[in-house]
C-alpha angles and dihedrals in degrees: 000000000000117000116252109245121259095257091052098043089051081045092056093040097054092038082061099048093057084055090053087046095054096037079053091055100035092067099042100043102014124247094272085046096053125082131206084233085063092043101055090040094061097044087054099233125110124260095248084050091059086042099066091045097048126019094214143002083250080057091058095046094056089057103040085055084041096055103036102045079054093056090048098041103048094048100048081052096051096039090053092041098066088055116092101184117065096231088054093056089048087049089044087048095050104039085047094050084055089045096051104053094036074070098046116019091147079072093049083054096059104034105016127116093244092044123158112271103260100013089112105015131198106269099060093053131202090294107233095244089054092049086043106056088038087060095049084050090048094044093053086052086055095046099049074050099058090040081053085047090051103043084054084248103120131027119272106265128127119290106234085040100068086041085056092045089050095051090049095056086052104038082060100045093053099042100049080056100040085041090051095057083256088284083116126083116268104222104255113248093238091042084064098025083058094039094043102046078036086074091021102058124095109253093255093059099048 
């Protein structure tokens, strides 16, 4: 693949650092209670400057969802296909989730299910792309657990159900830790990957 030139790559580069920026203030103001002035500020580049790479903060918002459920997503979807068996692609979702916001909790702060009260308030809403892209995740967890269901591997539940059950367990594990200022344990991936198959797996497998 050809090499950017110099002026593009310092472009792209400076275009990341006001995301971080803003991912930084989201979680600790909340999207309503942060400016483009402060923005810009923390990521050390003038107003004018934001402005000519986003047209709004609603502008920054949609990337930064943009950019980071693609990172998630793709990853949880590599890790697990390179996975045959469909334990092993349980085990692959769940140790990637961990993985991912070990990465990024101040995401977490601003989108995740125990998020802080305020961090992301009423009025800004769960954007569609972001819902969206959180149910097709959703919906590939069900189906490795229907293939599971069929191949006598997990219980017969329903399939969603046990993908639910299984976010849950996680959800919980990383925001005790990101609500904690990382100081608490992070659940280890094989502690809930043990705990979680333990109540999924067909008796047999047990």
């Amino acid at each position: 693949m050809e090499e950017l030139p110099r002026k593009e790559r310092e472009r792209l580069q400076h275009r990341q650092e006001m995301l971080d920026a803003a991912e930084r203030l989201f979680s600790q103001k909340g999207y309503h209670g942060t400016t483009m002035q402060e923005i810009a500020d923390e990521a050390e580049f003038s107003v004018g400057a934001l402005y000519n790479m986003f047209e709004s903060k609603t502008g920054i918002l949609a990337e930064l969802i943009a950019m980071r459920t693609e990172e998630f997503t793709a990853d949880v979807a590599g890790r697990m296909g390179r996975q045959q068996d469909v334990l092993d692609k349980v085990r692959a979702a769940i140790a990637a989730k961990l993985d991912f916001f070990r990465r990024h909790q101040q995401f977490f702060l601003i989108f995740g299910p125990f998020r802080e009260r305020g961090r992301l308030e009423q009025g800004a809403g769960l954007p569609e792309a972001l819902r969206q892209r959180y149910w097709d995740y959703l919906d590939r967890l069900a189906e490795v657990f229907a293939e599971g269901i069929r191949e006598g591997a997990f219980a017969a539940e329903e399939p969603m159900a046990l993908a639910l059950c299984m976010e849950g367990m996680t959800n919980a594990a990383i925001a005790h830790w990101v609500h904690s200022g990382g100081q608490a344990a992070l659940a280890d991936a094989e502690v809930i990957q043990r705990v979680f198959l333990r109540g999924a797996l067909a008796e047999g497998r047990r």
